[in-house]
N, C-alpha and C positions, 0 to 999 in steps of 0.2 A: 455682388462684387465679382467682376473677374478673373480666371486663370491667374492671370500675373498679378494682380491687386496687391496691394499690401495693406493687412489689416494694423496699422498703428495701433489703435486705441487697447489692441489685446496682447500689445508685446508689451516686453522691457527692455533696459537698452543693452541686456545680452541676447535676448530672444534673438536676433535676424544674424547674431554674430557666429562665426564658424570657433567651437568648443574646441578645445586644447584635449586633453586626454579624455576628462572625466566631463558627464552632462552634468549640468548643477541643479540637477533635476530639485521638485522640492519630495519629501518620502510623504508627506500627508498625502500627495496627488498620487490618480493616477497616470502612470508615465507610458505612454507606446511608441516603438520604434517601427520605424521601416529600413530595412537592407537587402539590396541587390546581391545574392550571396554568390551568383555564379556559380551553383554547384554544392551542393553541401554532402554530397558523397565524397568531398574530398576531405580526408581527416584534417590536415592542416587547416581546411577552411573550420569545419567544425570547433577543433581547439582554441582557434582566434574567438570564434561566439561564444562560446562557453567562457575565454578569460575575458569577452567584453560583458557578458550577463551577471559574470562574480562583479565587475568593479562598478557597474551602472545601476546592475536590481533593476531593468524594464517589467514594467506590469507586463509589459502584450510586446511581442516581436514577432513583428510581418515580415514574411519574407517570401522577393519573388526569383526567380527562377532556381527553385530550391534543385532542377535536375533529379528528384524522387522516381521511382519508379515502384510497382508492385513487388516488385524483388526486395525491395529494402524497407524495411523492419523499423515502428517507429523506436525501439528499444537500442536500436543503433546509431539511430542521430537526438537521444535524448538530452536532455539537459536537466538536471536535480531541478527538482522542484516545481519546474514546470509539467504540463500536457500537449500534449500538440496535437492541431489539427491541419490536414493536408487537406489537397487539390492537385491531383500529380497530371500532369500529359499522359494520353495512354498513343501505340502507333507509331511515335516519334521521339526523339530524344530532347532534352534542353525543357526548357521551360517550366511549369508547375509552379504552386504560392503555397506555402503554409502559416502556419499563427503557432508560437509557444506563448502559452495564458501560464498567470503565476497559479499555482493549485490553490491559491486561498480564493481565488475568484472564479463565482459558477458561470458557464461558457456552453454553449447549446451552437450546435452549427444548422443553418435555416437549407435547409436542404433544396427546398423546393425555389431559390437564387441561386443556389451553389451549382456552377457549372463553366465547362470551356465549349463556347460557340464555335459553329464552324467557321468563323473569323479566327480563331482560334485568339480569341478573348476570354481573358482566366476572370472569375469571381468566386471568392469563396468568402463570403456571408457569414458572420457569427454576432451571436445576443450575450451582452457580456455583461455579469450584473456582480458588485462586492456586495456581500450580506444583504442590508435591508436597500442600500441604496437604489435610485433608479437607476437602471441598466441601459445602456445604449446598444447601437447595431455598428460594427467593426467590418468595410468591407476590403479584403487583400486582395488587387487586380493587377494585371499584367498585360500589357499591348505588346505583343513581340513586332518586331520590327517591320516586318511584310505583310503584316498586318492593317486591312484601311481603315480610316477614321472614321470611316460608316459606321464600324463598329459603337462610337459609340453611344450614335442613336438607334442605331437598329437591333443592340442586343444590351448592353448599360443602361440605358433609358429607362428601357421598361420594369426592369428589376428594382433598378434605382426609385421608380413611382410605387411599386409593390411593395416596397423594402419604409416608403411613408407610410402606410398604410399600419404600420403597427406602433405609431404615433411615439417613436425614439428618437433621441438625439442619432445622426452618421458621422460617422467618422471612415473617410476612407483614405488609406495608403495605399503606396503601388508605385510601380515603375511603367510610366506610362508612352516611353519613345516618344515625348512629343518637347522640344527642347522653348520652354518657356521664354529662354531669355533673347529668345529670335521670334520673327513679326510671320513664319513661314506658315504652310498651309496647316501641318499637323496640331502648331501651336494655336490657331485662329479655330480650329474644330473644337480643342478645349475648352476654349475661350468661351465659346457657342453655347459650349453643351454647360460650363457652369453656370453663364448667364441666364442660361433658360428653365434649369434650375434652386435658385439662387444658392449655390453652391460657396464658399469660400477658401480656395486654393491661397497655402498659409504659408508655404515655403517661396525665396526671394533667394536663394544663394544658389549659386552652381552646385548639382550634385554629384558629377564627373567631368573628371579633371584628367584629363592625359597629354601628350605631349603636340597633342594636334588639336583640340578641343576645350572647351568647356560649357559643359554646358547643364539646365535644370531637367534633367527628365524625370526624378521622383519625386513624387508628389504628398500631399496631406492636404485632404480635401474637408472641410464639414459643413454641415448645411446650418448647426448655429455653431456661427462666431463668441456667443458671450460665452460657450462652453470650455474654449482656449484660453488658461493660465499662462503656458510658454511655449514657444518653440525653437527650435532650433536645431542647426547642421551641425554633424557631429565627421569629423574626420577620421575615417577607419582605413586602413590598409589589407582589407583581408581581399575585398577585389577592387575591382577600380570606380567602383560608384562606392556614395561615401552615406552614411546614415542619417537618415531625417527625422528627428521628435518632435510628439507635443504632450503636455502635461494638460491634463485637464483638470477643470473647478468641481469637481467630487472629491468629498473631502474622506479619505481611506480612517474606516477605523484599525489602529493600530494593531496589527495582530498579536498574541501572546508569543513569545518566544517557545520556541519548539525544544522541549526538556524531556529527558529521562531521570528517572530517581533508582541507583543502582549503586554496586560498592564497587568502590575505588580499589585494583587491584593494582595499579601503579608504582604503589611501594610493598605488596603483597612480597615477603617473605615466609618459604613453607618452615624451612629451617625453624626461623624463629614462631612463627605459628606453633610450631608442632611441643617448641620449651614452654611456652605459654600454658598451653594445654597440659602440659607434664604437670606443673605448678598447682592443678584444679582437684579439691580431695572429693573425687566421682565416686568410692566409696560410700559416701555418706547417702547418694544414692540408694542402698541397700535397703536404710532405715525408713524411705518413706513408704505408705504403703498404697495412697491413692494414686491411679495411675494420669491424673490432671494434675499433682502436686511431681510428680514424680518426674514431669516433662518439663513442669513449671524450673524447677530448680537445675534440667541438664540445658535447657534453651539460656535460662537467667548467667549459668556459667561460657556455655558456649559463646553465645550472643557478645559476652565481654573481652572474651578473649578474642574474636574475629572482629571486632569493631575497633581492637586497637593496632588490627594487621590490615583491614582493608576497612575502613569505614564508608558508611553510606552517604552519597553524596547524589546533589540534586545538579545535573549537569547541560548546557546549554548543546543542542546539537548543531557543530557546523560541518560545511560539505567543502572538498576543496576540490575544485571540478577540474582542474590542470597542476597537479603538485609536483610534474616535471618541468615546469616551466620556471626558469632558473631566474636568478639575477643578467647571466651574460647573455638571457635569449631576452631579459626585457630590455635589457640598455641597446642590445639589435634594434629591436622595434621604435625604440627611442630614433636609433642614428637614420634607421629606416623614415619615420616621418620628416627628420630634420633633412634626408635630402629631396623628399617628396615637396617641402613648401620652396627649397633653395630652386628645385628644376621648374616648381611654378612662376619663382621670381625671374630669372632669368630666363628661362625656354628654350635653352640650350641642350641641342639634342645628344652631347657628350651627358649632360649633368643628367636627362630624361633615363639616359644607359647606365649610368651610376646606379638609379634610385632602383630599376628597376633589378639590375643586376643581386641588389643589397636584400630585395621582397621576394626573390625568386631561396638565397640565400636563409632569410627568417624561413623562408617555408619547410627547405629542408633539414634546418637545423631541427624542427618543431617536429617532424615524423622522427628523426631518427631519435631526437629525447624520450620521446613516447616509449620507444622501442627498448631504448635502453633501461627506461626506468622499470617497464614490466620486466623485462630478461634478469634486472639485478634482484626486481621484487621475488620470481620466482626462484631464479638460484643460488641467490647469495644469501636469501632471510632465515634466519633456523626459526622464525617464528612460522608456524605450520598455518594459522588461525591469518596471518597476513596475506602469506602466499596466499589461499584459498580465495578470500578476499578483493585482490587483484585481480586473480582469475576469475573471479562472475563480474568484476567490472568490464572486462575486455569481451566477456560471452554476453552477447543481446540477449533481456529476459526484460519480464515485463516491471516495470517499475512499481516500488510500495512506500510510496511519496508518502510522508508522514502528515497530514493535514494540520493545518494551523485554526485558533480556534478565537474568533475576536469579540463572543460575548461572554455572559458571565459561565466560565468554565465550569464554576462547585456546580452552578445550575443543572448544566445540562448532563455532566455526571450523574447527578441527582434521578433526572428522567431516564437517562439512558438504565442505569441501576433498578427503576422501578419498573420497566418496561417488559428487560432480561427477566425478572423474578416473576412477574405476573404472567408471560406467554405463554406458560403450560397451564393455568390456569382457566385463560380464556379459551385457550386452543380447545382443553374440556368442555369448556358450557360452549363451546361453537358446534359442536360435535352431538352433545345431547340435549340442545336445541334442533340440531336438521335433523334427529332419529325421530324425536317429537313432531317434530314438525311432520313427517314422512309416515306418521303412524306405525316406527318401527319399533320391535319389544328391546328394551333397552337391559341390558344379561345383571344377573346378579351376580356379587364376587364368588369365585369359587368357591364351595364346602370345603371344609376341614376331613385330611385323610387319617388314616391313623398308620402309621409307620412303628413295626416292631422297634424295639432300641437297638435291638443287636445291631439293626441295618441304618442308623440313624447317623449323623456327618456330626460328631465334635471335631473342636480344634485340640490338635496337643501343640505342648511348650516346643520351641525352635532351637535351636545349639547358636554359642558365636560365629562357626563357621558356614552356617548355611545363611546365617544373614550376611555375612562376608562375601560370601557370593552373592548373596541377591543384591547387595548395594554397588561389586564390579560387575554387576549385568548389566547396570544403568549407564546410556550414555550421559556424558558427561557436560556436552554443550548444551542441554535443553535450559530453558532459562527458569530463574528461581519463582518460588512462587512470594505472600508479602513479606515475609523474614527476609528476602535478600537473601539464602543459604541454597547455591545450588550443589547439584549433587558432583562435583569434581569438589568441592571443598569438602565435604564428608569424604570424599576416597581419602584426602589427604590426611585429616582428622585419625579414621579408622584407627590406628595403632592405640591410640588412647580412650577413644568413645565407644568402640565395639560392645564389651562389656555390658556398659550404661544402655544404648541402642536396645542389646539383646531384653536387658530386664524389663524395659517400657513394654516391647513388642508383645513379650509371654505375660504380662501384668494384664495388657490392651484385653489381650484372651481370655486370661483367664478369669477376669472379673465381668469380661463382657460389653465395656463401654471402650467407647474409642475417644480418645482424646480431644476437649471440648478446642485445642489450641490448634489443633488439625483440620477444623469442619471451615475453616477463615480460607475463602478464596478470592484473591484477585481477579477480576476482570477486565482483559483488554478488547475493545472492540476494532474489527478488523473488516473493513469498506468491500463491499460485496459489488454493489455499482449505485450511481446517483449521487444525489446529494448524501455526505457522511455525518452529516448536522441530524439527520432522521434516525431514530432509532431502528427503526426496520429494514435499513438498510447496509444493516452492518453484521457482523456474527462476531458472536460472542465466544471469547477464549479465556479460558477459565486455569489461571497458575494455581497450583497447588505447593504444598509447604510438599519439597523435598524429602523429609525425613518421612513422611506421612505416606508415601506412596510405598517405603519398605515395608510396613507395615501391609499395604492392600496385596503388593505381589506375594505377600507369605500365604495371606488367606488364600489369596488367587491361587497359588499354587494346591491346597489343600482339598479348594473346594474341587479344583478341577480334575484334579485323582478322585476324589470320592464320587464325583459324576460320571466321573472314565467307568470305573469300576464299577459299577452299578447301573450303566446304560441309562444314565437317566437325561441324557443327551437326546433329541428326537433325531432320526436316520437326517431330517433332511435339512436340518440346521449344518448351516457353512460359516466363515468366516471367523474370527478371533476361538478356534476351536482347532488343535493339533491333526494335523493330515485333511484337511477341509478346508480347505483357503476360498476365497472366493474364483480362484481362477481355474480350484478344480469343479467346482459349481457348473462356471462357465463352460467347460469343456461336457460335461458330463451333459447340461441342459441343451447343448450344441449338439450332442451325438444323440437324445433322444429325439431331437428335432428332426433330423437327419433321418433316423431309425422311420418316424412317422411319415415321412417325406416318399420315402421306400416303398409303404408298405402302401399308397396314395390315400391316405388319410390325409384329412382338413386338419390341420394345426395353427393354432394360434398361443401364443403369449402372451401374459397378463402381467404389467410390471405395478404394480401397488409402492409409490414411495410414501410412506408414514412422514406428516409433517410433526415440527417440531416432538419427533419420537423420543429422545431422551428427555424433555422436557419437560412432557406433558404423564411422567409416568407418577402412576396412583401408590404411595408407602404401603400402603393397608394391602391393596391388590399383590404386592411383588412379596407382599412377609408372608402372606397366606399361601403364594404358590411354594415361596421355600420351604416355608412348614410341608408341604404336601411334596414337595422330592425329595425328605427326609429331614430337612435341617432339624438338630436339637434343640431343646428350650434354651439351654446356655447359649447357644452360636446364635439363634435368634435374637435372644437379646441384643447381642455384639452387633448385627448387621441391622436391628432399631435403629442402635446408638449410632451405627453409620450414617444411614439415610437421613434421622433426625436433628432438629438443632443447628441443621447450616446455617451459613449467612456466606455473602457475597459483599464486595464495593466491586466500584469499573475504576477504574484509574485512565485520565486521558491527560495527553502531556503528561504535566508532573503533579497535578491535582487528583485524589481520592475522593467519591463519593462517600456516602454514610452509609452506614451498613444495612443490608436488606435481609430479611428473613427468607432462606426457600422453604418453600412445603411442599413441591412435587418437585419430581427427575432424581435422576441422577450424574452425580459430577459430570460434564462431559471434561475430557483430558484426564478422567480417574484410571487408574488399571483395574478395578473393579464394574465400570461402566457400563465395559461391551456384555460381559458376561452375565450380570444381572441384568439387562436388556433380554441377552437373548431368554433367559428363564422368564422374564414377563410375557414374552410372545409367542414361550414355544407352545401353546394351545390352539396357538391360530395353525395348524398344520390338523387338528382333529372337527375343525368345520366341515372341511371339504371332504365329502363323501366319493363322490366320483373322481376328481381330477387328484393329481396329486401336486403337491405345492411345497418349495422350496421355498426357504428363506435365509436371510441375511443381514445384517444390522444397516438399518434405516429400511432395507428393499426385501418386499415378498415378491414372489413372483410363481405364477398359477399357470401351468403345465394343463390346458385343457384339447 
C-alpha cells in the first residue's frame, strides 16, 4: 500500500478520528506514540510530556526534534518510569529523535542503523521485546526540511533492508517534512519509497495545523499491517504538530503493581507511643534468663505497642510527575484547545492570535508554578525529609526506576534467594578447581596459636549509658530491616527500653550466643545493569534488624581497643580502621610511587580486586584466625553464634521469598563485617616476601 493509503480493514471507527484529550488506547496493547516536540530543553515543553505520559501511559514515545545536545543529561529530561534512548545532532543546533521505553519492556538500541547521514537524515533503530513476547524493531526518523528526498533511498533504504534481515515486525515513526495530504514532489518520493518496500503508512489526518496550513507530515509506517489494532491522531498543544499512535496486536502481560511493605507512620504519634510503652511491665524482663526468650518477650511487647501507632501496611507506589499543575492551569489548557479547534473552524487570523496568545500564556504560567511550587517546598515545609526530597527532584541524578515484575514473583524471589546464598559457595569450588586445575598447592587452615590469658580479648558487660550513646550514634534515616523497627523509632522509645536493650546486650555476652531472632535478614536486590529478571545481575542488600546492630557496634567497639592495644592490626591494613582511611592509603601509595619515580626505578602496581570477598568467606577459617589474635574461648563462642545459623529471604515488590540457610560470609551491611573481613585477610600481607602490599576491604594492592 501506499504513503497515503488507508488501511480500512485494521481500523475502528475511532481509529482515523482526531482524540479529544485522552487516546482510548486499549492497556492490554502495546501503545506507541510519536511527537514533534520542538525542543524538549524547554521545561514547559517537558512538563506538558510528563502530564501527557501520567494521563495516556504510552508504552514507547518517539520523539523528533528533541533539540538534545551532549551538554544535557538524560536525568534532566527524564520521565518516571521510563529509559530513554537518544540520537542528538552534533555541529548544529535543532534536530535530534529520541525514544522513552516503559522500564518493564527490554529495549536494545541497534547501533550499527543508528545514525544522522550527511543528508542529515536522523535514524535511531531499537529492538523492543515485553517479557517472552516477540519483539519488533522501533525506527524514530527525522527529514529536516532542506533535507532531499534522495535521502531516502540513498541512506533509509539500506538500513531499512538491513533492519529485515533480523526477520521482525517495523514499526517506524517520525516527522518526515513531506506533507501527505498534497500530490507534490516530497510526498510522491514517500510514496515511492513505501511502494517499493511494501511499507504501510497508517496515518490519514493532518498532523499540523496552524493558521496558514494543514497539513500530514508525521508519520507511522509498518511493513505488517495485521500487526496494527488502532490508530489514531491525538491533539496536543505543547508545539504545533499534534501526536500520532498506534496500538498493536501483542497482547501485554499485566504487570504486578509496584508495592512496598512498611509502616505507616501517617498517624505515628511519639507522645502517645511513648504512654503505650509506659503501660508494658519491662521488668519482668529481669526474670528470664535465656537471652532468645529474653528478646522473644521485649520484640512480643514492643512489636504491640508500635503496631497500634504505625502499623505495617502493604502500599501501592504512585509517582505524580507535575504536582504543580493545578486545576486553574488545566481548565487553561482546556480553553487553550477550545480556541485551537474554533481558529481551525473559522481561520480567522484574530481567532489564530487568540489561541496563540492563550499557548504562549499556559506556558508561562507552567514555569513560574514549577517555580513556585519548589521555593514553597523548600521554605515554607518544616518537614526537613520533603524539602530534601524536592531538591534531588530538581538536581539531575541518575534514576533508580523500581522495575515491575509480570511473572510469577514468589518464583523468582525463590531463585534470586538461592542464587545470593549459594555464590560464595560456588565462587569457592571455582577457585579450587583452577588451583587444581593449574597444579597449585592448595594452603591448609591456619594452626592453632596459644595466646597467654592474660593477653586474651573477653567481652565485659556495658552500662545503660554507653548503649545510649551507641544507639544516638546511629543515623536515623537508614531503613529497617524485616521487623519494620528503624532505628529513629528506638531513639524515641529509649526513655522506656534502654534498660531492657542494655540486659539483652550483656546477656548476648555473656552467655556467648547471639540472638537466634537477629541472624533473619532481608534481602533487597538492587540492578547493577541488564536485564534485572537475572540474578547476576543485580547486588544484593542485606536489612538487618535494627536493634541487632547495637549489639555488633558494642562488640565492634571492644574488639577494636583490644586490637589497638595489642597491635594485632597488620601496619598495612587501611580502611574501616581509626586514622587509616583509605584516602590516607591513597596518598601514602601516591608518595611511595613518586618516591620510586625519583630515585628512576621501574614501578608498577598490582590491584587484586577479591570477587565476591564477603561472601565467599570460610566460618572454620575466620574462628581460627580469631582464636590466634587472642580471642577467648567465651568471645569465640559469641562470634560462632554470630556467623552461624543465618538465614536470609529477598523480598521484591511486596513478595518475600522463603528462607535460605547461609553457611559462608559475612553479613554484608553488618558493622561487624568490614572488620572480620579485614582479620580473615590480614595473612595475605605475610606472602609477599619482597614487595610490600597494602590492603583494603574488597582491594589488595602490591607495591612491586
Amino acid at each position: 500500500m501506499n504513503a497515503s493509503g488507508q488501511n480500512k480493514h485494521t481500523t475502528t471507527s475511532k481509529n482515523s478520528s482526531i482524540a479529544a484529550n485522552k487516546c482510548g488506547l486499549q492497556k492490554s496493547k502495546i501503545n506507541i506514540a510519536h511527537l514533534n516536540i520542538c525542543s524538549l530543553k524547554k521545561r514547559e515543553h517537558l512538563i506538558q510530556i510528563r502530564l501527557l505520559m501520567q494521563e495516556n501511559k504510552f508504552d514507547v514515545l518517539a520523539v523528533s526534534e528533541s533539540w538534545l545536545t551532549s551538554s544535557v543529561r538524560n536525568e534532566e529530561v527524564k520521565i518516571f518510569g521510563y529509559s530513554l534512548s537518544r540520537l542528538d545532532r552534533r555541529g548544529r543546533s535543532g534536530g535530534g529523535v529520541c525514544a522513552y521505553i516503559k522500564s518493564s519492556l527490554k529495549k536494545k538500541v541497534l547501533r550499527d542503523l543508528t545514525e544522522i547521514s550527511e543528508s542529515r537524515f536522523h535514524q535511531l533503530w531499537l529492538q523492543i521485546q515485553h517479557k517472552k513476547l516477540k519483539s519488533f524493531l522501533l525506527c524514530v526518523c527525522y527529514r529536516p526540511p532542506d533535507s532531499p528526498v534522495s535521502c531516502f533511498t540513498n541512506n533509509f533504504m539500506d538500513n531499512y533492508i538491513k533492519a529485515l534481515t533480523f526477520g521482525k515486525d517495523i514499526i517506524i515513526a517520525g516527522d518526515l517534512n513531506c506533507d501527505l495530504l498534497k500530490t507534490a514532489q516530497e510526498a510522491k518520493a514517500l510514496n515511492d519509497f513505501c511502494h517499493c518496500l511494501n511499507l504501510t503508512q497508517l496515518i490519514d489526518k493532518p498532523t499540523r495545523v496552524t493558521s496558514r496550513s494543514s497539513t500530514l507530515i508525521d508519520v507511522m509506517m509498518t511493513s505488517n499491517k495485521d500487526l496494527i489494532a488502532e490508530i489514531g491522531v491525538l491533539e496536543t498543544y505543547i508545539s504545533d504538530h499534534f501526536l500520532v499512535y498506534c496500538s498493536l496486536k501483542l497482547k501485554l502481560i499485566k504487570p504486578h503493581p509496584i508495592c512496598i511493605t512498611a509502616r505507616s507512620y501517617k498517624h505515628y504519634d511519639r507522645n502517645q507511643f511513648l504512654c503505650d510503652l509506659a503501660c508494658i511491665p519491662w521488668h519482668e524482663n529481669l526474670f528470664v534468663e535465656n537471652v532468645n526468650d529474653k528478646l522473644s518477650h521485649f520484640d512480643s511487647n514492643f512489636q504491640n505497642a508500635l503496631a497500634r501507632n504505625a502499623p505495617i501496611k502493604t502500599m501501592k507506589i504512585r509517582h505524580r510527575q507535575v504536582p504543580f499543575v493545578d486545576n486553574e492551569i488545566k481548565e487553561l489548557m482546556k480553553n487553550r484547545k477550545r480556541l485551537h479547534k474554533f481558529a481551525r473552524l473559522t481561520r480567522m487570523p484574530s481567532d489564530w492570535e487568540k489561541y496563540r496568545a492563550l499557548r504562549d500564556k499556559v506556558k508561562c504560567k507552567l514555569r513560574q508554578a514549577e517555580k513556585d511550587y519548589v521555593h514553597n517546598e523548600i521554605y515554607n515545609n518544616p518537614n526537613i525529609a520533603s524539602m530534601w526530597k524536592v531538591i534531588r527532584n530538581c538536581v539531575p541524578r541518575k534514576e533508580t526506576t523500581k522495575p515491575s515484575y509480570s511473572g510469577d514473583v514468589k518464583k523468582l524471589a525463590n531463585e534470586f534467594n538461592t542464587f545470593f546464598t549459594s555464590v560464595g559457595i560456588n565462587t569457592s569450588a571455582t577457585a579450587l578447581a583452577l588451583l587444581t586445575e593449574h597444579g597449585l598447592p592448595i594452603l591448609n587452615p591456619p594452626t592453632s596459636t596459644e595466646i597467654p590469658e592474660i593477653d586474651q580479648f573477653y567481652f565485659h558487660s556495658v552500662s545503660c549509658s554507653e548503649i545510649s550513646r551507641v544507639v544516638m550514634s546511629f543515623s536515623s534515616n537508614k531503613a529497617p530491616g524485616f521487623d519494620k523497627v528503624s532505628m529513629a523509632v528506638i531513639k524515641d522509645a529509649l526513655p522506656y527500653i534502654l534498660p531492657t536493650l542494655t540486659q539483652i546486650v550483656n546477656c548476648s555476652l555473656e552467655t556467648g550466643v547471639f540472638p537466634t531472632a537477629w541472624k533473619k535478614a532481608e534481602v533487597i536486590p538492587l540492578l547493577k545493569e541488564g536485564d534485572y529478571e537475572i540474578p547476576n545481575n543485580n547486588r544484593p542488600v542485606s536489612l538487618l534488624v535494627a536493634a541487632s546492630k547495637i549489639c555488633e557496634r558494642v562488640v565492634l567497639k571492644q574488639l577494636t581497643e583490644y586490637m589497638t592495644k595489642k597491635k594485632k592490626f597488620t601496619k598495612h591494613q587501611s580502611g574501616n580502621r581509626k586514622l587509616h582511611s583509605t584516602e590516607t592509603l591513597n596518598i601514602f601509595i601516591s608518595d611511595l610511587i613518586l618516591q620510586s619515580m625519583d630515585r628512576r626505578e621501574v614501578t608498577a602496581l598490582l590491584l587484586l580486586d577479591l570477587s565476591k570477598a564477603f561472601d565467599s568467606l570460610d566460618h572454620f577459617i575466620l574462628l581460627r584466625k580469631l582464636s590466634n589474635i587472642g580471642i577467648s574461648k567465651p568471645a569465640l563462642f559469641w562470634f560462632k553464634s554470630y556467623l552461624t545459623g543465618r538465614c536470609q529471604s529477598v523480598r521484591i515488590a511486596s513478595v518475600l521469598s522463603d528462607e535460605c540457610e547461609i553457611t559462608r560470609g559475612v553479613p554484608q551491611g553488618s558493622i561487624l563485617g568490614p572488620v572480620l573481613f579485614n582479620i580473615y585477610i590480614s595473612t595475605t600481607c605475610l606472602v609477599y616476601q619482597r614487595s610490600p602490599i597494602w590492603s583494603r576491604t574488597w582491594m589488595t594492592q602490591k607495591y612491586i
